[in-house]
C-alpha positions in Angstrom: 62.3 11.7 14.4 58.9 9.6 14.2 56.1 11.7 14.5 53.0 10.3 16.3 49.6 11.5 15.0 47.2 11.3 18.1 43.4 11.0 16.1 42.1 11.9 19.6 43.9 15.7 19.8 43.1 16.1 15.6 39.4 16.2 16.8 39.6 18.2 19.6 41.5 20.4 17.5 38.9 20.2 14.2 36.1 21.1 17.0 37.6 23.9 18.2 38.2 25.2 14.5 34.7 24.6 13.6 33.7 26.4 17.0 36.2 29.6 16.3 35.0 29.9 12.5 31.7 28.8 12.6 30.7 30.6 9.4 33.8 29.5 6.9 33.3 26.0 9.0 29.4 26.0 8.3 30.2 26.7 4.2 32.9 24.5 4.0 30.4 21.8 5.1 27.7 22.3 3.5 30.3 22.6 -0.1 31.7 19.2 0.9 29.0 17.4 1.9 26.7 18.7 -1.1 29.0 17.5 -3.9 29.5 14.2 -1.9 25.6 13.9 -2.2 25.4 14.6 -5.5 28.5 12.1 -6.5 26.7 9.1 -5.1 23.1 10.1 -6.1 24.8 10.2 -9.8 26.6 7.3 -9.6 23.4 5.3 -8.3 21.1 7.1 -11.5 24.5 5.5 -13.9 24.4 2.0 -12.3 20.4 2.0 -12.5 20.4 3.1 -15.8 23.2 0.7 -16.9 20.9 -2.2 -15.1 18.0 -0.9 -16.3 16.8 -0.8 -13.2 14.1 1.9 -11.5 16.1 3.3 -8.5 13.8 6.8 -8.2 12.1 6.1 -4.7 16.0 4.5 -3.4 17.3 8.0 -5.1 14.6 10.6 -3.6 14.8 8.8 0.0 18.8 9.5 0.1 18.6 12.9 -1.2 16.0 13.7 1.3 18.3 11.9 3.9 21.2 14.1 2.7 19.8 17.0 3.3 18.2 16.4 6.7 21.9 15.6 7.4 23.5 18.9 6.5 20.3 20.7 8.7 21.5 18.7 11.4 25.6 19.3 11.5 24.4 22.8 10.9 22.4 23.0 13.8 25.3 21.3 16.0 27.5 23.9 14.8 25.0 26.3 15.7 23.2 25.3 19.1 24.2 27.7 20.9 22.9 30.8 18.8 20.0 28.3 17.8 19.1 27.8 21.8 19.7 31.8 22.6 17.6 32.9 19.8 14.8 30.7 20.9 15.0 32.1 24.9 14.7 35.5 23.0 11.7 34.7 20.8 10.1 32.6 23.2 7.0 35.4 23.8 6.5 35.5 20.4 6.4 31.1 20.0 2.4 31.2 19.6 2.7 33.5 17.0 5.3 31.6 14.9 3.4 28.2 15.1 0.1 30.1 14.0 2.3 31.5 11.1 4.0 28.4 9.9 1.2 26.1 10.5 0.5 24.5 7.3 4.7 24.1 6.7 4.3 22.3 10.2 1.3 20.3 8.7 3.3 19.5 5.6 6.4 18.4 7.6 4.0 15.9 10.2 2.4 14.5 6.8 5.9 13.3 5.7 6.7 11.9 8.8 3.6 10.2 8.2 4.5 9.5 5.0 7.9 7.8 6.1 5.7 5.3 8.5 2.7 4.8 6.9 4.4 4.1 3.2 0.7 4.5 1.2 2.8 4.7 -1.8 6.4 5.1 -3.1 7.7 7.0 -6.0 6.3 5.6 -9.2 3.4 4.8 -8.3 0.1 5.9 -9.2 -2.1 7.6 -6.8 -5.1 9.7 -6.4 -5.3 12.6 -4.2 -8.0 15.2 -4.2 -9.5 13.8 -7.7 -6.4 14.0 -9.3 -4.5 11.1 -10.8 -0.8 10.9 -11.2 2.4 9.4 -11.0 4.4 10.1 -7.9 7.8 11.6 -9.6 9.3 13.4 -6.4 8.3 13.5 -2.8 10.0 16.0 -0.1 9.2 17.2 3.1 6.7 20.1 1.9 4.9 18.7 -1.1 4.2 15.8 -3.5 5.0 16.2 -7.2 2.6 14.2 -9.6 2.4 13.6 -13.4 -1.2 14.3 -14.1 -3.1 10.9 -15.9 -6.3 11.7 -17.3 -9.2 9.9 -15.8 -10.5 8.6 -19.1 -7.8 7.6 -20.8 -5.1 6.6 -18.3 -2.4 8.4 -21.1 -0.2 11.3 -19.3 -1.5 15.0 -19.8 2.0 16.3 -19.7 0.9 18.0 -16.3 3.0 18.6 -13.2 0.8 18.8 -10.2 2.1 19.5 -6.8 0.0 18.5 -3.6 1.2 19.7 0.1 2.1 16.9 2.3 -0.7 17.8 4.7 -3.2 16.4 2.5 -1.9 12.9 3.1 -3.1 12.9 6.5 -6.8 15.0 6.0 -7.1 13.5 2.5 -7.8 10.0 1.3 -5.1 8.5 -0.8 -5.6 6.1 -3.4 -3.1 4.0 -5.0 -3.9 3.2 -8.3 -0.8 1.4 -8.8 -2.3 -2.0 -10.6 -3.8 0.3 -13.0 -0.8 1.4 -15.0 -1.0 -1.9 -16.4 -4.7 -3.5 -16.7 -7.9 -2.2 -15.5 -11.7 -2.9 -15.2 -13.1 -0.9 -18.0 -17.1 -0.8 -18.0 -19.3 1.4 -20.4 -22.7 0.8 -21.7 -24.6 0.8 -25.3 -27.9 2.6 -25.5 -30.5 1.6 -28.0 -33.9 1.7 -29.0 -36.2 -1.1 -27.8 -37.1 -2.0 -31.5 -35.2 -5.2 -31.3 -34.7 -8.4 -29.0 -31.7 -7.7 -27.3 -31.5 -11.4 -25.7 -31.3 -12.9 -29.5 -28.1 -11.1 -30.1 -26.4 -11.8 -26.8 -24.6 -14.9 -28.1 -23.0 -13.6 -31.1 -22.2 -10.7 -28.7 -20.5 -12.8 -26.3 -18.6 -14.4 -28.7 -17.1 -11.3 -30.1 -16.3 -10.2 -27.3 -14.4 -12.9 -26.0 -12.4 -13.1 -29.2 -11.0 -9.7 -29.0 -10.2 -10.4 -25.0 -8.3 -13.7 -25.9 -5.0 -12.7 -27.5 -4.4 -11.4 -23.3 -6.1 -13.9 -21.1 -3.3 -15.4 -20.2 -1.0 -12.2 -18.8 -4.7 -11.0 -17.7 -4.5 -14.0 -15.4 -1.1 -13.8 -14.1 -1.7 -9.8 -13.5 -4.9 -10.8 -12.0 -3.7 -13.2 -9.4 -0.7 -11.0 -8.4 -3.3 -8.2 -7.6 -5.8 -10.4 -5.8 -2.8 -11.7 -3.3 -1.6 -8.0 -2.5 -5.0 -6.9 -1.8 -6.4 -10.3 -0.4 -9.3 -10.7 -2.0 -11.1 -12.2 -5.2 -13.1 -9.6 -7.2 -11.5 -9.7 -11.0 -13.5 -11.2 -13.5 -11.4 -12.4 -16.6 -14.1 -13.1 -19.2 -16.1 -9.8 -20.6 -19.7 -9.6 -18.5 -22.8 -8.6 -20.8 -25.8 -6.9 -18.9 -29.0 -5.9 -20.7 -31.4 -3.8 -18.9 -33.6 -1.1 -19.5 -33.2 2.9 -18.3 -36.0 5.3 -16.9 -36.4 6.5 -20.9 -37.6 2.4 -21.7 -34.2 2.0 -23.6 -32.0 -0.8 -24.1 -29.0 -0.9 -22.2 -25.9 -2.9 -22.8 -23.0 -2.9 -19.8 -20.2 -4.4 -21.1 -17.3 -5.2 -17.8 -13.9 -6.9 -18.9 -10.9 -6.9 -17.0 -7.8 -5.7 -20.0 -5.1 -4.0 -20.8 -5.1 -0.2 -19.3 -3.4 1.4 -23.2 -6.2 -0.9 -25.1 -9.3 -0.4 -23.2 -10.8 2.4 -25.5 -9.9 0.5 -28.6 -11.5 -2.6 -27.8 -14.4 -0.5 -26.6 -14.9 0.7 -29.9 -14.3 -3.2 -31.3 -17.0 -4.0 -29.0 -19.8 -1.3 -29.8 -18.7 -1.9 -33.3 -19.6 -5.6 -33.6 -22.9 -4.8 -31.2 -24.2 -2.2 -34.0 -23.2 -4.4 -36.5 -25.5 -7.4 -35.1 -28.4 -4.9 -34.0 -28.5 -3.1 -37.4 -28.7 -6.5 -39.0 -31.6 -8.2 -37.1 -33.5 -4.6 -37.4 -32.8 -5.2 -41.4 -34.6 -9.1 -41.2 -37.2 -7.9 -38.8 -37.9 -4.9 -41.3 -37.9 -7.0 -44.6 -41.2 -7.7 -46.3 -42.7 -11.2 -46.7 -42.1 -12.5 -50.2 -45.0 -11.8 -52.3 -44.2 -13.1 -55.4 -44.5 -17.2 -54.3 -47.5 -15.8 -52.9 -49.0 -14.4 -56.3 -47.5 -17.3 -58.3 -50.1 -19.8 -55.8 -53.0 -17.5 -56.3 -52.7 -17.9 -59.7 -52.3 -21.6 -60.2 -55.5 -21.8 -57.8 -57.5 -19.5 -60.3 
C-alpha cells in the first residue's frame, strides 16, 4: 500500500506539537538552531582563514542575525503568554521604560548603527577620546582594542562603549590611519643661530628619509582623498620656522608617512636638525685665526 505524505497536515501537526509542549518545543529550538549557527559561522571563520580573507563584520552581522532569529520563533511560540503578561503589567509600563532606559538607548543606537554604517568591524574609531579597533559589535555595546594616541601601537586593552553613545557621541573613524598618517611635531631652540641658513640642508634630509615611501604614500593618498572628496594631503615634509611667546626658535616639521614609522623618522629628523644647528653654532663660535694675523704684523715691523 503507497503511503501519501501530505506536507500540508505534517505542519498543522508540527504546530500543534509546538503549541501542546511549548517548553520541550522552545529547547528543542533554541538546541537546533544554536548549533546550526555555530556550524556555518565556523565554517565561514575556516573558508576565510583558508582565503586569507577578513570575514569579521560578515561573521558578527550573522551571528547577531542568528540570534534576533531565535528571540523571534520564541516569541511566536510564546505570544500568547507574551500578550497576557503585557495586559497584566500594563500599569506598571512607565515604570519599566524608566528602568530599562539606557538598554532601550543601547538597542535604538544599534538600529542606528545598522542604517547609518559609521564604521564596520575592523575599523578604527574614536569614541569618547578613546581609540580602538572595532573587534565585536552587538545590540548593547561596542567592543574596542584600545590604540594609544601617540603611538598608534595596540595597548592590549579591551574597551567596551554602550551603543547609546553612537547617537549622543561623535564618532570618528580613523580608519586611513592604521596605515599612514599626518604626523606633525616641533623643534625648540635657542635663537643663537640663523635658523633660515639651515633650512636647505634641512629639507633635503628630510626628503631623503620620506623617499623610500613616496610612491605607496601617493597611491594611499589618492585612495583617501576620493573617499573623503577632498584634497588636503601633502606628500613632501613641510618645514615652518617661527618663534614662541619665550623668543624661541620653533621648527614644525608636517609629512604625510607610514603610521608604524612615524616616531622613528621623527627622531631621524630632529637628529639631522641638531646635527646641522650644533654645527653652525661651532663655526659661528670659532675664533678668527690669529696667527696669519701675527705673522703680517711682524713682516710690517
Amino acid at each position: 500500500m503507497e503511503i501519501v505524505i501530505d506536507p500540508i497536515q505534517m505542519w498543522h501537526n508540527f504546530v500543534e506539537f509546538v503549541l501542546d509542549y511549548k517548553l520541550l518545543a522552545s529547547l528543542f529550538l533554541v538546541v537546533i538552531l544554536h548549533f546550526f549557527k555555530k556550524g556555518t559561522l565556523r565554517l565561514i571563520k575556516r573558508r576565510s582563514s583558508r582565503k586569507g580573507e577578513d570575514r569579521r563584520n560578515q561573521i558578527n552581522i550573522l551571528e547577531q542575525l542568528g540570534n534576533a532569529f531565535i528571540i523571534v520563533l520564541l516569541m511566536m511560540v510564546w505570544s500568547s503568554e507574551i500578550q497576557n503578561l503585557a495586559i497584566s503589567i500594563a500599569a506598571f509600563m512607565v515604570a519599566i521604560v524608566l528602568a530599562t532606559r539606557e538598554f532601550i538607548q543601547c538597542f535604538m543606537g544599534f538600529i542606528y548603527y545598522l542604517g547609518a554604517r559609521p564604521f564596520r568591524v575592523g575599523d578604527w574609531i574614536q569614541m569618547n577620546n578613546v581609540i580602538g579597533e572595532v573587534v565585536e559589535m552587538d545590540w548593547a555595546k561596542t567592543a574596542l582594542l584600545e590604540v594609544d594616541p601617540e603611538t598608534f601601537n595596540y595597548t592590549g586593552k579591551h574597551v567596551y562603549v554602550p551603543n547609546s553613545q553612537l547617537v549622543t557621541q561623535t564618532v570618528r573613524n580613523l580608519n586611513f590611519l592604521r596605515r599612514y598618517k599626518l604626523h606633525s611635531f616641533n623643534i625648540v631652540n635657542e635663537p643663537t643661530v640663523n635658523a633660515y641658513s639651515l633650512l636647505p640642508a634641512f629639507r633635503a634630509s628630510a626628503h631623503a628619509h620620506c623617499e623610500y615611501f613616496r610612491d605607496v604614500a601617493e597611491r594611499y593618498k589618492g585612495l583617501i582623498e576620493r573617499h573623503l572628496e577632498q584634497d588636503f594631503i601633502q606628500i613632501d615634509p613641510e618645514v615652518e620656522i617661527k618663534t614662541n611667546e619665550l623668543a624661541k626658535v620653533v621648527v614644525k616639521v608636517s609629512l604625510f608617512c607610514p603610521t608604524a614609522e612615524a616616531h622613528e623618522l621623527e627622531h631621524k629628523m630632529c637628529s639631522d636638525w641638531l646635527s646641522l644647528w650644533f654645527e653652525a653654532l661651532e663655526k659661528s663660535a670659532c675664533p678668527p685665526n690669529t696667527s696669519s694675523s701675527s705673522q703680517s704684523l711682524g713682516e710690517t715691523v
